[in-house]
PQR file with spaces between the fields and no chain letter, atoms N, CA, C, O and H, PARSE charges and radii, in Angstrom:
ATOM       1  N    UNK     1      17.027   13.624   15.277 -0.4000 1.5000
ATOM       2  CA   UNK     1      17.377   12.451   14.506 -0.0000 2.0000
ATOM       3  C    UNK     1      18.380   12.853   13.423  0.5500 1.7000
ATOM       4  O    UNK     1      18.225   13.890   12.779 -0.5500 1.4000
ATOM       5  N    UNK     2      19.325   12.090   13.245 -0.4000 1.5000
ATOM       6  CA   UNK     2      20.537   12.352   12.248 -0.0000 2.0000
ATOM       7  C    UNK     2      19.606   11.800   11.070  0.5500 1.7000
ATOM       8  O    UNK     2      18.540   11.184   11.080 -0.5500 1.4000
ATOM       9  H    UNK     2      19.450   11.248   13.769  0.4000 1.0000
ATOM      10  N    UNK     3      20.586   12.353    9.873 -0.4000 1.5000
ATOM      11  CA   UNK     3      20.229   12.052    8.427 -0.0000 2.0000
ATOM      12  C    UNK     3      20.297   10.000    8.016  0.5500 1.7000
ATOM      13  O    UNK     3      19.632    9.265    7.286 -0.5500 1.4000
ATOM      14  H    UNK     3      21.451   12.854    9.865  0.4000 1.0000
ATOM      15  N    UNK     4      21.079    9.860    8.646 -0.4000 1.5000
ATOM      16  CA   UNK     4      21.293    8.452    8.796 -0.0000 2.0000
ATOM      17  C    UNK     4      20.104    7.423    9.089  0.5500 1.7000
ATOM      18  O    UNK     4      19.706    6.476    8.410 -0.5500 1.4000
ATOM      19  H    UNK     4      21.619   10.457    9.239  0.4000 1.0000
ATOM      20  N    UNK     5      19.591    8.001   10.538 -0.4000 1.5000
ATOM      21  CA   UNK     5      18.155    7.625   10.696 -0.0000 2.0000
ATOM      22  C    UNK     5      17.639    7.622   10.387  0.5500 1.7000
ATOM      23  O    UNK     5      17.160    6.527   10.090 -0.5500 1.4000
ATOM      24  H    UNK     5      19.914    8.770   11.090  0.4000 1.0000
ATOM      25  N    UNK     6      16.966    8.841    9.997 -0.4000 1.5000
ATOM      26  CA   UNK     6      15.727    9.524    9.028 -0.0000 2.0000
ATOM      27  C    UNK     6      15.740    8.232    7.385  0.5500 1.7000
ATOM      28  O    UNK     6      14.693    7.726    6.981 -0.5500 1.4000
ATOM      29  H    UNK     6      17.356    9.730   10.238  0.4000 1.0000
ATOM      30  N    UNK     7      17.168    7.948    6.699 -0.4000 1.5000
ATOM      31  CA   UNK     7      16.831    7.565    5.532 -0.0000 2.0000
ATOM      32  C    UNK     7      16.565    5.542    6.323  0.5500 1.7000
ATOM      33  O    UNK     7      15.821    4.698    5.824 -0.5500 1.4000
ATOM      34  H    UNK     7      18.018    8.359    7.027  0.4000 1.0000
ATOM      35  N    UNK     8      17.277    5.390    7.339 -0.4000 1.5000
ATOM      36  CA   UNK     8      17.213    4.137    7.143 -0.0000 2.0000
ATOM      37  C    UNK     8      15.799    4.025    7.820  0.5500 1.7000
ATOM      38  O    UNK     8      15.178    3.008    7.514 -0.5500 1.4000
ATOM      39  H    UNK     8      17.881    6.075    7.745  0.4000 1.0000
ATOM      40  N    UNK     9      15.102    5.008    8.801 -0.4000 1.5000
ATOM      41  CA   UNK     9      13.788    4.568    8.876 -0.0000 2.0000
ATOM      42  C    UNK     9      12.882    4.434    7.045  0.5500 1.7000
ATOM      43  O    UNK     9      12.172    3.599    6.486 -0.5500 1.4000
ATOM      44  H    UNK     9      15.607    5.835    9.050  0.4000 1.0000
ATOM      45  N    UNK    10      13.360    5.549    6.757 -0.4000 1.5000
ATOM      46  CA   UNK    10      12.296    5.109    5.486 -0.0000 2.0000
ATOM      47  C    UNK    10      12.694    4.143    4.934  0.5500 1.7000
ATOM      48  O    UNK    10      11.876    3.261    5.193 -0.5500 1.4000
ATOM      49  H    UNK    10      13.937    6.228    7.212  0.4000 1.0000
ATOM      50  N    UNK    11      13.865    3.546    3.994 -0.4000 1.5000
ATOM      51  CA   UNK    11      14.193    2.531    3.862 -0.0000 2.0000
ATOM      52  C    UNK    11      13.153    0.803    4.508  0.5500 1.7000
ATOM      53  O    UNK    11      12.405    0.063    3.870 -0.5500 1.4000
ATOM      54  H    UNK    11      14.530    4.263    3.783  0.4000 1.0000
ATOM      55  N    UNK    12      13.453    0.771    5.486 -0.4000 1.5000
ATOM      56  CA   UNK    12      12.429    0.100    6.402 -0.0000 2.0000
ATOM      57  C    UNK    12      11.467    0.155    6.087  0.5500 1.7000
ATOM      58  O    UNK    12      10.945   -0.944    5.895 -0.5500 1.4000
ATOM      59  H    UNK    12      14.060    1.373    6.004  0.4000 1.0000
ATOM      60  N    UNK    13      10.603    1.378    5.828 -0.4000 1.5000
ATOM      61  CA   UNK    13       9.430    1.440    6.225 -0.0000 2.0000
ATOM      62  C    UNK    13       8.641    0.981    4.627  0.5500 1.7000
ATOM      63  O    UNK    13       7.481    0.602    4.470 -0.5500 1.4000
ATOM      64  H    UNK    13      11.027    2.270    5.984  0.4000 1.0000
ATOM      65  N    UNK    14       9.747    1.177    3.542 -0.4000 1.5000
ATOM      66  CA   UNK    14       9.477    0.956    2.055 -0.0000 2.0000
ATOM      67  C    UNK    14       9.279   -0.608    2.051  0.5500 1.7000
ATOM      68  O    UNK    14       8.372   -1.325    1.626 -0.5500 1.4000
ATOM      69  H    UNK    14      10.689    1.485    3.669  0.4000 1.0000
ATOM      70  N    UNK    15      10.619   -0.894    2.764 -0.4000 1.5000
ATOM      71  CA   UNK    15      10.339   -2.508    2.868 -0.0000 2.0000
ATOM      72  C    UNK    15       9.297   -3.288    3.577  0.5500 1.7000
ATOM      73  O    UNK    15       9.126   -4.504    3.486 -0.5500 1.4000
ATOM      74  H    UNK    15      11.355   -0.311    3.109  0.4000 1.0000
ATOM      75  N    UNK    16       8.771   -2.634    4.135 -0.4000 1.5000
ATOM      76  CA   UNK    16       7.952   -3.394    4.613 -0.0000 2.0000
ATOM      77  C    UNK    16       6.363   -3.343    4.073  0.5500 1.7000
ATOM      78  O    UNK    16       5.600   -4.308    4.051 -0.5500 1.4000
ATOM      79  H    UNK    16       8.910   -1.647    4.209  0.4000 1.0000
ATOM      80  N    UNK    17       6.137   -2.326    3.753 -0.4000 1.5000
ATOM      81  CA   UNK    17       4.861   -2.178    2.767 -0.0000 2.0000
ATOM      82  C    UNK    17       5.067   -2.780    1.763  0.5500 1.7000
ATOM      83  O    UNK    17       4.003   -3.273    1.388 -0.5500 1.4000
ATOM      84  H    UNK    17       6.758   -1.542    3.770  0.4000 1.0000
ATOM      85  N    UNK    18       6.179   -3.107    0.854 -0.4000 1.5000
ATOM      86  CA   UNK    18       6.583   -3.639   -0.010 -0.0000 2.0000
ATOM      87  C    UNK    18       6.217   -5.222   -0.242  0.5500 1.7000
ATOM      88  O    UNK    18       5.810   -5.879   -1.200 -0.5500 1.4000
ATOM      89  H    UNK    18       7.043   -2.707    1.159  0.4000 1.0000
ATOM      90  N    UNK    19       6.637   -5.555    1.390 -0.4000 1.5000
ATOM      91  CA   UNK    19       6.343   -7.063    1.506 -0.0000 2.0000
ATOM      92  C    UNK    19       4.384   -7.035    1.314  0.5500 1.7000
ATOM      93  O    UNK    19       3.579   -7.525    0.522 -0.5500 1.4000
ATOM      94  H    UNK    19       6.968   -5.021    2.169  0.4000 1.0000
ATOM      95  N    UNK    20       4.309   -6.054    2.698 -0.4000 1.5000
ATOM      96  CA   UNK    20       2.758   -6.059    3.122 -0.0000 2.0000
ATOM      97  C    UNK    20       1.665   -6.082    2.144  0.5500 1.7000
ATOM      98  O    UNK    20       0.535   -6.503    2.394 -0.5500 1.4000
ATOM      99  H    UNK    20       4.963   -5.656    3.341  0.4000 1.0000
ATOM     100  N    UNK    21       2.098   -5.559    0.897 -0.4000 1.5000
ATOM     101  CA   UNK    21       1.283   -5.336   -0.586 -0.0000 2.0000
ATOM     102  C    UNK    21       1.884   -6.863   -1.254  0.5500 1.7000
ATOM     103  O    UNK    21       1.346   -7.399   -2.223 -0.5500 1.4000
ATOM     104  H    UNK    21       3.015   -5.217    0.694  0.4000 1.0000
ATOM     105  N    UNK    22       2.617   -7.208   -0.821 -0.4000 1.5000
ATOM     106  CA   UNK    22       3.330   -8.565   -1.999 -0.0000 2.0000
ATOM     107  C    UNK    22       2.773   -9.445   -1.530  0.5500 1.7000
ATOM     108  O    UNK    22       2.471  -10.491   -2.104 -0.5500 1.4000
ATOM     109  H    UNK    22       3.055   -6.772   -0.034  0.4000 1.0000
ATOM     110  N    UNK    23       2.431   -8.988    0.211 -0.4000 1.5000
ATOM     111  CA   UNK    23       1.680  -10.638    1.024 -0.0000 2.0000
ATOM     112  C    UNK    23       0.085  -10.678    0.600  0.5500 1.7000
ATOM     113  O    UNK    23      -0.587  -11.706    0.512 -0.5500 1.4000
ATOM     114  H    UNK    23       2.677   -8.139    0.678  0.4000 1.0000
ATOM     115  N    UNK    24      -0.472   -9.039    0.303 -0.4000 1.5000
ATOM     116  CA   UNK    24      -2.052   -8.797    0.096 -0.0000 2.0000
ATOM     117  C    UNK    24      -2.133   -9.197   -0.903  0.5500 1.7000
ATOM     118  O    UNK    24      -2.868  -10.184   -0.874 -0.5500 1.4000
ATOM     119  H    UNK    24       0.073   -8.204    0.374  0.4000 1.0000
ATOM     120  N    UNK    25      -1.658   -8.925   -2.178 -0.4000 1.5000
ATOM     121  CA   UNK    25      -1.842  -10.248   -3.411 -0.0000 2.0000
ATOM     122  C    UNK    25      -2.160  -11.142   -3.356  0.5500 1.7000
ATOM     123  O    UNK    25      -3.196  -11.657   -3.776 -0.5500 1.4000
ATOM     124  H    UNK    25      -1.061   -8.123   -2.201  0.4000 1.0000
ATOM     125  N    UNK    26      -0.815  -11.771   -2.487 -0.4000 1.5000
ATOM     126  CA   UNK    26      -1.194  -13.197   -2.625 -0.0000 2.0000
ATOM     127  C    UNK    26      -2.422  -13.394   -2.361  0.5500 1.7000
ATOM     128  O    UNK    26      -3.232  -13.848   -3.169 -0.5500 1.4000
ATOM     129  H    UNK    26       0.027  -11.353   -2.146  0.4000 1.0000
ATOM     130  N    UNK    27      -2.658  -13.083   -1.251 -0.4000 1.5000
ATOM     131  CA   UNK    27      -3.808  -13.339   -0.258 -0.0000 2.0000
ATOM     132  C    UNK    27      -5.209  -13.133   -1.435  0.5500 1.7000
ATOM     133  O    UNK    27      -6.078  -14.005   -1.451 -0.5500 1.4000
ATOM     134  H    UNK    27      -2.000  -12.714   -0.594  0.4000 1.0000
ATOM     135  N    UNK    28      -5.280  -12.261   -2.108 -0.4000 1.5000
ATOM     136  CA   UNK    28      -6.277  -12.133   -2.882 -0.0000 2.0000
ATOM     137  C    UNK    28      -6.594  -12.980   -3.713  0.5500 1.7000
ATOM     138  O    UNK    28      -7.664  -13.579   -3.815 -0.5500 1.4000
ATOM     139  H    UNK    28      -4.574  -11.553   -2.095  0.4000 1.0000
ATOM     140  N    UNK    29      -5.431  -13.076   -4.496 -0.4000 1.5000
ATOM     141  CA   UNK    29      -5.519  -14.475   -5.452 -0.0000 2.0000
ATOM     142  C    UNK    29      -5.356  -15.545   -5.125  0.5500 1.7000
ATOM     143  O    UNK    29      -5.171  -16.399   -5.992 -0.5500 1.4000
ATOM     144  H    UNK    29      -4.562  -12.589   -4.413  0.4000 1.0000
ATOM     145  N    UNK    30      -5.364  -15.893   -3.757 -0.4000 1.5000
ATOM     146  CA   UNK    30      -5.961  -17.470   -3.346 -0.0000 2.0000
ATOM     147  C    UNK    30      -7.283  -17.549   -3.336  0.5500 1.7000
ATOM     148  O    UNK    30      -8.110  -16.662   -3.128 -0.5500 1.4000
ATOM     149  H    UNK    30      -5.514  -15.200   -3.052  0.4000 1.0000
ATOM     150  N    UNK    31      -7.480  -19.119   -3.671 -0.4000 1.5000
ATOM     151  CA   UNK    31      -8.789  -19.923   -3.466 -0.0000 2.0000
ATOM     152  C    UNK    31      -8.751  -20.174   -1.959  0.5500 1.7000
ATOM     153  O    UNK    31      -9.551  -19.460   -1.353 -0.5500 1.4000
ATOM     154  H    UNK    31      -6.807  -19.840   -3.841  0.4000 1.0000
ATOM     155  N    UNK    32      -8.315  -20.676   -1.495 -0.4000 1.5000
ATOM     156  CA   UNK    32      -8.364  -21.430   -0.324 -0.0000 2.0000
ATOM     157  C    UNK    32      -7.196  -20.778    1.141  0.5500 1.7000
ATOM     158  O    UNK    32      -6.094  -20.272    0.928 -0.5500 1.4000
ATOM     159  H    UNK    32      -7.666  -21.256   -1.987  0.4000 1.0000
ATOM     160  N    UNK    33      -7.562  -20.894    1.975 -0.4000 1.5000
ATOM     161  CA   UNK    33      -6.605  -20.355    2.905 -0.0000 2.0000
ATOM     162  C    UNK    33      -7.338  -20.971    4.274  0.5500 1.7000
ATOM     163  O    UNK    33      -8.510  -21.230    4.549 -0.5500 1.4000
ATOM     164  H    UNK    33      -8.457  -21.305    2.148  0.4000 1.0000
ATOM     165  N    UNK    34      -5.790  -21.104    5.160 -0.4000 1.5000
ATOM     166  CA   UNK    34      -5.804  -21.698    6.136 -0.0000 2.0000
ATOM     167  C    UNK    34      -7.046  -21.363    7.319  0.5500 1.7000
ATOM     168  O    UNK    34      -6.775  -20.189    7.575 -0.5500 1.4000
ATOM     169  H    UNK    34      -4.838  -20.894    4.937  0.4000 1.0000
ATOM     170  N    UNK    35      -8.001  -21.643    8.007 -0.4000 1.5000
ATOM     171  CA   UNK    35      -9.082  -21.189    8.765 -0.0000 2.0000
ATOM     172  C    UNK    35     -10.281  -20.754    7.877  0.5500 1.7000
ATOM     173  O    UNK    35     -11.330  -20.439    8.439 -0.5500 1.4000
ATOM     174  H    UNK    35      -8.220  -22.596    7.799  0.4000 1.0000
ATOM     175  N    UNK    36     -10.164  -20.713    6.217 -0.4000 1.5000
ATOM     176  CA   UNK    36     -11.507  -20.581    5.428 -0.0000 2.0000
ATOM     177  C    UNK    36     -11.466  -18.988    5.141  0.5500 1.7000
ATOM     178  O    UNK    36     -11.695  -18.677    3.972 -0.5500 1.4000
ATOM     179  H    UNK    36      -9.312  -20.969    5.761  0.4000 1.0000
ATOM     180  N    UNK    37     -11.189  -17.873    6.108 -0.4000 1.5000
ATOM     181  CA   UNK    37     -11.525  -16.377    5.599 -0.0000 2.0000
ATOM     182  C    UNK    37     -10.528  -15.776    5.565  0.5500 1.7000
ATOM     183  O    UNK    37      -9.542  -15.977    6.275 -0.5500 1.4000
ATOM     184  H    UNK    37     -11.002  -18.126    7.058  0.4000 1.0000
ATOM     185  N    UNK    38     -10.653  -14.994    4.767 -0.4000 1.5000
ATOM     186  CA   UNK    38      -9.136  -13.875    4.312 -0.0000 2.0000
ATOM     187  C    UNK    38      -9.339  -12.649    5.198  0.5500 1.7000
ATOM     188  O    UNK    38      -8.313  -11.978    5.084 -0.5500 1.4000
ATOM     189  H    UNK    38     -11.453  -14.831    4.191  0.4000 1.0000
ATOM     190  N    UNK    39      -9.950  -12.222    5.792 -0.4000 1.5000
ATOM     191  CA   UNK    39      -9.885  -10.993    6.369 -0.0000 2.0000
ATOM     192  C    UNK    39      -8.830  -11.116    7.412  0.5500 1.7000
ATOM     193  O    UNK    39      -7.929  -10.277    7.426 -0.5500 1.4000
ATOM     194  H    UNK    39     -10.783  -12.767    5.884  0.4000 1.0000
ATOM     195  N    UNK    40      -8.857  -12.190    8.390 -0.4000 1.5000
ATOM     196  CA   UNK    40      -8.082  -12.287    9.211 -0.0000 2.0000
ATOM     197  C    UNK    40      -7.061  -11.961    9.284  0.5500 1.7000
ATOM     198  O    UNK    40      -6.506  -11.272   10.140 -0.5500 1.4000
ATOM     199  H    UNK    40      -9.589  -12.871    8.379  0.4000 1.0000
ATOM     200  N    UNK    41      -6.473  -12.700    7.851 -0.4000 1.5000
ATOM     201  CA   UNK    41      -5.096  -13.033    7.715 -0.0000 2.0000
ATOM     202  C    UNK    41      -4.475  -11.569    6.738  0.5500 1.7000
ATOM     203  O    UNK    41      -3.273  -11.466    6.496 -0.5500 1.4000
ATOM     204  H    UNK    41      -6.924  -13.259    7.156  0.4000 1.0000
ATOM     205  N    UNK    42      -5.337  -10.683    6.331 -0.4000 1.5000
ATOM     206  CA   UNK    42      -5.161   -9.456    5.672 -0.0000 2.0000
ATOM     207  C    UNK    42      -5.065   -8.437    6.967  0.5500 1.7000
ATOM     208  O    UNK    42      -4.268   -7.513    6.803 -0.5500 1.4000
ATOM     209  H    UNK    42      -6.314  -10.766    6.527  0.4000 1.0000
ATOM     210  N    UNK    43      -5.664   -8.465    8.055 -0.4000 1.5000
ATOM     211  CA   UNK    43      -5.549   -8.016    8.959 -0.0000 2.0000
ATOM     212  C    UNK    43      -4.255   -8.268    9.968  0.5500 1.7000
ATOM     213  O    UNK    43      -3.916   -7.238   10.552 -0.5500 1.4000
ATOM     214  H    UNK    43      -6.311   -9.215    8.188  0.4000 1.0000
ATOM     215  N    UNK    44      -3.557   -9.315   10.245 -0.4000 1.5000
ATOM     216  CA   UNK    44      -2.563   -9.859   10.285 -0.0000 2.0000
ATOM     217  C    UNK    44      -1.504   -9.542    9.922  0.5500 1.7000
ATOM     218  O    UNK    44      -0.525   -9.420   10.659 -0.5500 1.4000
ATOM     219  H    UNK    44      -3.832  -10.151    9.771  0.4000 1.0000
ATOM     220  N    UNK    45      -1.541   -9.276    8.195 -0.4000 1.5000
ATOM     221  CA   UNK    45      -0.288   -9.307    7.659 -0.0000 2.0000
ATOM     222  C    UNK    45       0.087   -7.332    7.732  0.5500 1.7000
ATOM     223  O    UNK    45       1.094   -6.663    7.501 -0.5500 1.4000
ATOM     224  H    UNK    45      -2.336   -9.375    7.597  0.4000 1.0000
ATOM     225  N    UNK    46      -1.375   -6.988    8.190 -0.4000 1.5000
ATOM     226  CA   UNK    46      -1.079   -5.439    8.370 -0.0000 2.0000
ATOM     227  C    UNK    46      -0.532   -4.688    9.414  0.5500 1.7000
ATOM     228  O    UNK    46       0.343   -3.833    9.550 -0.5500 1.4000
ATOM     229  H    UNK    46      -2.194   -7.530    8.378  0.4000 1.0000
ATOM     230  N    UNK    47      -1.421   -5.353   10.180 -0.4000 1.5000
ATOM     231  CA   UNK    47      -0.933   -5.100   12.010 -0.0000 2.0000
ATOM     232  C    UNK    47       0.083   -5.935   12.645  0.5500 1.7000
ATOM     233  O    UNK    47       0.784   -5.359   13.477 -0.5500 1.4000
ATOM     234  H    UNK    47      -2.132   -6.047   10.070  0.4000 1.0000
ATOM     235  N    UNK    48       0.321   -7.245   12.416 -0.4000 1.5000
ATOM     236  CA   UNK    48       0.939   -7.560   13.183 -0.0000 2.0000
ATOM     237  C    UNK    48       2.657   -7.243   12.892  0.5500 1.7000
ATOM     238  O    UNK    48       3.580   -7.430   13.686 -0.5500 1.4000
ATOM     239  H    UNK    48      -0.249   -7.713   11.741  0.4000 1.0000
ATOM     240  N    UNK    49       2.707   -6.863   11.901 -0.4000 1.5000
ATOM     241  CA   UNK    49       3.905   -6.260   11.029 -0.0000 2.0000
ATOM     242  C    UNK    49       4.544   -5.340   11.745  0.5500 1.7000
ATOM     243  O    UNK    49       5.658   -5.259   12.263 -0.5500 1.4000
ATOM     244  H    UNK    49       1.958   -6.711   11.257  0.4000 1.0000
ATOM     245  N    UNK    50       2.889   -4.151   11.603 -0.4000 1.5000
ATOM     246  CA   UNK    50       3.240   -3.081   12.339 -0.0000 2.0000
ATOM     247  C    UNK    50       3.427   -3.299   14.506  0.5500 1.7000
ATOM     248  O    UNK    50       3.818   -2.539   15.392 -0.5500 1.4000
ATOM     249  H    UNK    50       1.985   -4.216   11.182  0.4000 1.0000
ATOM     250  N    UNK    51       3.092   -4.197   14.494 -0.4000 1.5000
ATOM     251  CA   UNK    51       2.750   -3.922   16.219 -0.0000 2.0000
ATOM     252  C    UNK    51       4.235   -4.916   16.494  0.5500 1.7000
ATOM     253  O    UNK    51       4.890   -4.747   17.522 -0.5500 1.4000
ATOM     254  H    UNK    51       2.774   -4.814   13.774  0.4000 1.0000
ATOM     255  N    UNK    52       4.597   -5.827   15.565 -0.4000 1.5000
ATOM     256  CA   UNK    52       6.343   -5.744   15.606 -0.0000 2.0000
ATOM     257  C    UNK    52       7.556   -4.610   15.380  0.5500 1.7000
ATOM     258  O    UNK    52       8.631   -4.496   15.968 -0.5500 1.4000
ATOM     259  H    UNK    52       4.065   -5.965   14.730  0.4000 1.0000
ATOM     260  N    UNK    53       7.202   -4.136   14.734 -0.4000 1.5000
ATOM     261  CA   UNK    53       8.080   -2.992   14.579 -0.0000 2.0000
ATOM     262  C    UNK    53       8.082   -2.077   15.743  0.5500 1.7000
ATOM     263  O    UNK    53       9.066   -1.783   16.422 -0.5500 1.4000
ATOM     264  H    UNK    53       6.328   -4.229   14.257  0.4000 1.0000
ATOM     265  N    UNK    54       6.284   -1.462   15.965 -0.4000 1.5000
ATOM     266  CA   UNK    54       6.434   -0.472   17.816 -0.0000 2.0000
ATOM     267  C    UNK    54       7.463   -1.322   18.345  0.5500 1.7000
ATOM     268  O    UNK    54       8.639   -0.961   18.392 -0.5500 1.4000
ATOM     269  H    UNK    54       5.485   -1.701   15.413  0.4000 1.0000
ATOM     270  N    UNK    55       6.894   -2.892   18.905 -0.4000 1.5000
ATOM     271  CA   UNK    55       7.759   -3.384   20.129 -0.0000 2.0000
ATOM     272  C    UNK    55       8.742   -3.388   19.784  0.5500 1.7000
ATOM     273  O    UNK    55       9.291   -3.074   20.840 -0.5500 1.4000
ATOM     274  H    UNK    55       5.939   -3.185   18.867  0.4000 1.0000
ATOM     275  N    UNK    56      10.009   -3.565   18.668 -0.4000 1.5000
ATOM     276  CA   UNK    56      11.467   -3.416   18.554 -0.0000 2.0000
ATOM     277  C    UNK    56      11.718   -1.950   18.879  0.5500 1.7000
ATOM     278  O    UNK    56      12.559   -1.710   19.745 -0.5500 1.4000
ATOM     279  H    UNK    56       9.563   -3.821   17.810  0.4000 1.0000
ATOM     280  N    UNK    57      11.065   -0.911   18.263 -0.4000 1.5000
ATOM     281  CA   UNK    57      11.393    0.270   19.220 -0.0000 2.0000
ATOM     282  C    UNK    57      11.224    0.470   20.366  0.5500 1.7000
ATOM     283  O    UNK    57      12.039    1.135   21.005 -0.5500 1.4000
ATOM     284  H    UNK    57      10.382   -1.106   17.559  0.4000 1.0000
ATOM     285  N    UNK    58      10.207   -0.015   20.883 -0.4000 1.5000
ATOM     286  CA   UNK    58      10.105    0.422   22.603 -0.0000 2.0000
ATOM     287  C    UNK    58      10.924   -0.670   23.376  0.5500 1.7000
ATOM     288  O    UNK    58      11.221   -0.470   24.554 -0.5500 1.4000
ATOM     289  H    UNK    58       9.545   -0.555   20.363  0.4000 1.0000
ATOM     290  N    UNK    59      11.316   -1.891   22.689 -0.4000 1.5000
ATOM     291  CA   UNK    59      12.609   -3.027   23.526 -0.0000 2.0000
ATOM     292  C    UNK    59      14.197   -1.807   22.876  0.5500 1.7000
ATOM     293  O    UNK    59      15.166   -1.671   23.623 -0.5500 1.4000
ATOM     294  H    UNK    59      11.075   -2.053   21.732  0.4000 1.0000
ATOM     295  N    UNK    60      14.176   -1.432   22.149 -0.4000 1.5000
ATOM     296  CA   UNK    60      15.691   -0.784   21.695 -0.0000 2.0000
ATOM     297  C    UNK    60      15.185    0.960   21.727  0.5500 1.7000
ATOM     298  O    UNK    60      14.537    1.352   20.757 -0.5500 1.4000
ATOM     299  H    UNK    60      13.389   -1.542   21.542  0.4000 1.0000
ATOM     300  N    UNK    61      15.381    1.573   22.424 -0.4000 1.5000
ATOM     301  CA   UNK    61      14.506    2.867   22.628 -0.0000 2.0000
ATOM     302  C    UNK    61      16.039    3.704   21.693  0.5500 1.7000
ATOM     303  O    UNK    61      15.910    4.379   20.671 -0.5500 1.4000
ATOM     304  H    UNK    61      15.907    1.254   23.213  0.4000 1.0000
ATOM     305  N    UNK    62      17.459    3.389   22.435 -0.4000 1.5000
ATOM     306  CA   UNK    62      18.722    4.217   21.849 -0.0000 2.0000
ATOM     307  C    UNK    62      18.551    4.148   20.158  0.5500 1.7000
ATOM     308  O    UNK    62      19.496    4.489   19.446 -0.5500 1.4000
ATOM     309  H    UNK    62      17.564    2.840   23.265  0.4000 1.0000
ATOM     310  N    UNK    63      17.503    3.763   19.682 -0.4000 1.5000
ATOM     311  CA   UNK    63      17.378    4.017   17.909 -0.0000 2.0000
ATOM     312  C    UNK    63      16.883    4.968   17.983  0.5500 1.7000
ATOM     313  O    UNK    63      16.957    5.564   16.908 -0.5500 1.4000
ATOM     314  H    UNK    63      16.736    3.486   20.260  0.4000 1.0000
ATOM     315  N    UNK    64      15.991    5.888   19.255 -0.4000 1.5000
ATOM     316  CA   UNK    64      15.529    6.992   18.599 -0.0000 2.0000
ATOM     317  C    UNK    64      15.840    8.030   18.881  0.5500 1.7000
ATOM     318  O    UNK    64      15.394    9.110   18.493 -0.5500 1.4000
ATOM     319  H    UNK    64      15.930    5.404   20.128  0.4000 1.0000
ATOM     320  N    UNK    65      17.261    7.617   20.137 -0.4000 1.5000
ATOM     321  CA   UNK    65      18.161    8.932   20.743 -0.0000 2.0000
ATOM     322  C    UNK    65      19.333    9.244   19.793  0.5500 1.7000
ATOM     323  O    UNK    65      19.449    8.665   18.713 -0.5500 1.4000
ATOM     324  H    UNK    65      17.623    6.740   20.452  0.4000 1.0000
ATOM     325  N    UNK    66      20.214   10.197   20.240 -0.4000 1.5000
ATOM     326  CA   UNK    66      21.102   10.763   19.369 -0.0000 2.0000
ATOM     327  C    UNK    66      22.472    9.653   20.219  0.5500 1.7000
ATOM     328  O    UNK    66      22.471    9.319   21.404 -0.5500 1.4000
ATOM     329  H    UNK    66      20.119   10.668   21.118  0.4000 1.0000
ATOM     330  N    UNK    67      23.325    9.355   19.361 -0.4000 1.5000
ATOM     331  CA   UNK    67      24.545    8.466   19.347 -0.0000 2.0000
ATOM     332  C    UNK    67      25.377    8.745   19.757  0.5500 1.7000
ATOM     333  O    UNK    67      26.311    7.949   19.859 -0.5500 1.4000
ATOM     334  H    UNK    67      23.326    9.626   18.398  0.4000 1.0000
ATOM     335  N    UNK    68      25.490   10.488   20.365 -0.4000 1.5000
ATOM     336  CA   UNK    68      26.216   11.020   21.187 -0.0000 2.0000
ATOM     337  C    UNK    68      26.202   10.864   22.261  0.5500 1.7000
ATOM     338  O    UNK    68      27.276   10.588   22.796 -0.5500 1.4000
ATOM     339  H    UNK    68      24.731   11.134   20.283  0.4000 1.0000
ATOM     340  N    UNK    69      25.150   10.952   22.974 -0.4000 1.5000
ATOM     341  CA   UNK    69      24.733   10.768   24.133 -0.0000 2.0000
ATOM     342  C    UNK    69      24.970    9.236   25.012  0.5500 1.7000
ATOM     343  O    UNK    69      24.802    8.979   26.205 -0.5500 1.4000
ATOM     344  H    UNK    69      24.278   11.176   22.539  0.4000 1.0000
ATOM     345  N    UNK    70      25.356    8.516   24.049 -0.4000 1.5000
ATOM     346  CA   UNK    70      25.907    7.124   24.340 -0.0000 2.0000
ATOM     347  C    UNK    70      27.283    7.460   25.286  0.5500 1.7000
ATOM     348  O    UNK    70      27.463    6.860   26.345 -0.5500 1.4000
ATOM     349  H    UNK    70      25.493    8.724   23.081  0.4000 1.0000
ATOM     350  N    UNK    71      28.316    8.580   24.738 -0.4000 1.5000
ATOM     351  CA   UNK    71      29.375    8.969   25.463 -0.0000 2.0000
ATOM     352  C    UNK    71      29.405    9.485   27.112  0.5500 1.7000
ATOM     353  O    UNK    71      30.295    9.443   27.961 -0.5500 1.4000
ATOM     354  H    UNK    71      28.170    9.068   23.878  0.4000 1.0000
ATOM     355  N    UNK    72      28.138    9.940   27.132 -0.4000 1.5000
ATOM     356  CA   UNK    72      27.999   10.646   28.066 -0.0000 2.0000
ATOM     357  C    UNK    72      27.830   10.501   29.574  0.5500 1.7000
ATOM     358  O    UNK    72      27.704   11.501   30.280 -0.5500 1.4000
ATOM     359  H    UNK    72      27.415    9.975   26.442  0.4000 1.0000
């Protein structure tokens, strides 16, 4: 993996915990929420985040090859 990768995976990966902690707040400091229980939707905002991100890598796999090899 080039240096390029390496920072924009973390980048990403800041952002998205970023959200994932900004969405668990909320979630805490509500009264009320859609279906009555918060676990769900805390569970949700954790995994389904993450189990989007696997599938964009395994639909775009050339993010985790080298950019050279595109020539080849």
């Amino acid at each position: 993996m080039e240096l390029e990768q390496i920072v924009a995976l973390i980048v990403f990966s800041l952002m998205h915990w970023v959200l994932a902690l900004m969405l668990l707040e909320d979630l805490a400091y509500r009264k009320r929420v859609l279906g009555g229980r918060k676990w769900p939707w805390a569970i949700a905002i954790v995994f389904i985040t993450f189990i989007g991100s696997l599938v964009y890598l395994l639909l775009h796999p050339k993010i985790l090859q080298d950019h050279d090899s595109d020539d080849k």
